[in-house]
C-alpha positions in Angstrom: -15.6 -5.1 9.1 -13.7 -8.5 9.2 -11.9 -9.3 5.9 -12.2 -12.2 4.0 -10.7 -15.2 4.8 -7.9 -15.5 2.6 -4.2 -17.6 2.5 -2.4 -15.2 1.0 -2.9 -12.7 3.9 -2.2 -15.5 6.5 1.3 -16.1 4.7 2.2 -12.7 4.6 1.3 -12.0 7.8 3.8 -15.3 8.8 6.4 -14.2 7.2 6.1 -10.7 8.9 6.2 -12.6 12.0 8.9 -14.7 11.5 10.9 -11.6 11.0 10.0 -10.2 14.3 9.3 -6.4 14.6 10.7 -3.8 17.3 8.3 -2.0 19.2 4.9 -2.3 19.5 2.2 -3.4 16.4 -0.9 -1.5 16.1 -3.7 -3.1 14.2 -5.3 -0.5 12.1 -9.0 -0.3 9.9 -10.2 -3.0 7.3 -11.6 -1.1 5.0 -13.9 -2.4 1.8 -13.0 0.0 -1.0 -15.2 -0.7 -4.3 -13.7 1.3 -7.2 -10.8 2.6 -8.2 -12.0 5.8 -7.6 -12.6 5.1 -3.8 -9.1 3.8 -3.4 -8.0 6.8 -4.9 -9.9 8.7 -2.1 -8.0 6.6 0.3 -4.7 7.3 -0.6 -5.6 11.3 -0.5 -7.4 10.5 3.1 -4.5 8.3 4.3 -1.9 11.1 2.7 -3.0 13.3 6.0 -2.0 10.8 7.9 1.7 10.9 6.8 4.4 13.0 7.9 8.5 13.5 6.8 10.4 10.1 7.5 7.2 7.2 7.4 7.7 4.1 5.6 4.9 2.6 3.7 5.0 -1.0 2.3 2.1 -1.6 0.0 1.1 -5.4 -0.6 -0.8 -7.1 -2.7 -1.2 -9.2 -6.1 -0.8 -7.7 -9.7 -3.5 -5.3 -10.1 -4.8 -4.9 -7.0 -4.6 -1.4 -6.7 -1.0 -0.5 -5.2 -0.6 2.0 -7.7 -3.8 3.7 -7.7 -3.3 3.9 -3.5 0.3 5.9 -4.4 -1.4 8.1 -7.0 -3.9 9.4 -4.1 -1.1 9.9 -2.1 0.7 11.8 -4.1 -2.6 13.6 -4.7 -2.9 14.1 -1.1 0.6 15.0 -0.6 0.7 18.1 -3.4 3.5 16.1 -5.4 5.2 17.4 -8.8 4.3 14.5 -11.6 1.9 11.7 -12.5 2.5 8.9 -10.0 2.5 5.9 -12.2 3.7 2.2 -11.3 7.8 2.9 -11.2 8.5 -0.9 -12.5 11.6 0.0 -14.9 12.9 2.8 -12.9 12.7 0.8 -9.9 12.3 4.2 -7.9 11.2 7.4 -8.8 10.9 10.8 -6.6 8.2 13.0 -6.8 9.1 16.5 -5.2 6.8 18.4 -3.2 4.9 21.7 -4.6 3.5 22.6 -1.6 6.7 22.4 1.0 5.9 19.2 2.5 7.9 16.0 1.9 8.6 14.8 -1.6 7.5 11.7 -1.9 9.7 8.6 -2.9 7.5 5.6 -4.9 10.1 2.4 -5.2 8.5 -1.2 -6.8 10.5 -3.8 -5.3 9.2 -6.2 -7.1 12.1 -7.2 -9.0 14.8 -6.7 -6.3 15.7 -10.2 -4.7 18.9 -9.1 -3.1 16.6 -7.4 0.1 18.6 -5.1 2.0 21.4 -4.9 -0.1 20.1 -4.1 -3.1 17.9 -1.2 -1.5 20.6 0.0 -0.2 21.9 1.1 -3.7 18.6 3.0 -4.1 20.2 5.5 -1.1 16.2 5.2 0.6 17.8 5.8 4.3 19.4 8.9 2.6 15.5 9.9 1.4 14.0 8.6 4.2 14.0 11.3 6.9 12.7 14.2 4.8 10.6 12.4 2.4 7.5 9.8 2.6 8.6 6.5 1.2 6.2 4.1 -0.8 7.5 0.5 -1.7 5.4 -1.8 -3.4 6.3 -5.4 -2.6 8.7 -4.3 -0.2 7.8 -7.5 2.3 11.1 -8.9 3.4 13.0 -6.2 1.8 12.9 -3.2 3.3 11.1 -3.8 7.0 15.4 -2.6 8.6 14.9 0.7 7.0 13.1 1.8 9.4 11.4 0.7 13.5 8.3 2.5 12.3 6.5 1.4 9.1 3.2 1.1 7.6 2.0 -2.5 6.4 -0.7 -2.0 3.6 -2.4 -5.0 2.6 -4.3 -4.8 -0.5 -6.9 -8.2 -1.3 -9.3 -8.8 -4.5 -12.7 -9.6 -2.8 -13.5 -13.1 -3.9 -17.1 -13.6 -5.2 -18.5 -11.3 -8.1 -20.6 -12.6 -10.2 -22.7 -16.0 -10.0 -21.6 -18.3 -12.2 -24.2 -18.9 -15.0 -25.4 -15.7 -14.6 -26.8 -13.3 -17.2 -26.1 -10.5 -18.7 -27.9 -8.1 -20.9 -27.1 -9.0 -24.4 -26.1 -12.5 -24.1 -27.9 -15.3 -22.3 -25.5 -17.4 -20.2 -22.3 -15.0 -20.1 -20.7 -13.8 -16.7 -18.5 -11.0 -15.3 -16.0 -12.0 -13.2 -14.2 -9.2 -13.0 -14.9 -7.2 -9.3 -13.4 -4.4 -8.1 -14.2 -4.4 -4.8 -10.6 -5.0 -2.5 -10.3 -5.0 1.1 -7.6 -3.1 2.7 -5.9 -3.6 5.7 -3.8 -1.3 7.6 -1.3 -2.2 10.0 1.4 0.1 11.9 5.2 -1.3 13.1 6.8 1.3 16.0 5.9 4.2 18.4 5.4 6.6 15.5 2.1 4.3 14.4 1.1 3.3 18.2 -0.2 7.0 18.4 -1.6 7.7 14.6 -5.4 8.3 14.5 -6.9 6.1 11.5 -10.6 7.1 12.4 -10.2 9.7 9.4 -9.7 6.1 7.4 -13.2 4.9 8.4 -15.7 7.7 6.6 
């Protein structure tokens, strides 16, 4: 399924281009997730996919469900404590309980050094035995490592009709949707060979 036309994307996806990437770029699933529940499920589907040493950058506006992606990964992964959005820890580990990776959730968000600044969160340390999540880490954390994991996360634009009715109140409208549509795209050899057909169910 094609996603939604939609600027934001387009700018992110310049920017990612302007940067240039080594090795090749495999163009993964767009997936239509409608609950938060389902992008739960995602992150616990998409947790199978990852192995010790993957990078995973998670885009998308406040509130699109970066978050609730992680928390399904963590899920999926069999990690020790409540993954919950890191913002004023800035990182936060979550150890394995099940002898896999731990798995290391960073919000970049308010990091506008790039590189440097990362650096002083030791993630090439982590890196190789962990899973590392970064939300907003466009721009900031793409030399940490060849092979990465782009996740784009967009708010479905539509809902409902304006004027519309609801029970209870003639003339009021919901604009509040939760359907998102996610987009998956892998930097590197490691992602070339991944199998996202799991993804699709």
């Amino acid at each position: 399924m094609e996603a939604p036309h939609s600027p934001a994307a387009e700018a992110l996806g310049a920017a990612a281009d302007s940067r240039g990437t080594t090795g090749p770029e495999t163009t993964g699933p767009v997936l239509t997730v409608d609950s938060p529940e389902r992008m739960q499920e995602l992150g616990r589907a998409l947790a199978a996919l990852l192995r010790p040493g993957d990078l995973v950058m998670l885009s998308g506006e406040l509130g699109a469900g970066k978050t609730t992606l992680t928390r399904g990964l963590g899920e999926g992964l069999g990690v020790r404590g409540a993954v919950t959005s890191p913002t004023f820890v800035i990182a936060r580990v979550h150890p394995s309980l099940t002898g896999g990776p731990a798995l290391v959730h960073v919000d970049a968000y308010r990091l506008g050094g790039g590189l440097d600044e990362m650096e002083d969160l030791d993630l090439d340390v982590s890196l190789p035995e962990s899973v590392v999540v970064v939300e907003w880490g466009d721009g900031k954390v793409e030399e940490l490592s060849d092979d990465r994991l782009r996740v784009v996360i967009h708010r479905v634009v539509g809902g409902a009709e304006s004027g519309g009715t609801e029970p209870g109140g003639a003339g009021e409208t919901t604009e509040y949707d939760e359907r998102r549509t996610v987009t998956l795209t892998g930097f590197g050899r490691r992602w070339s060979e991944a199998d996202f057909g799991a993804l699709r169910r």
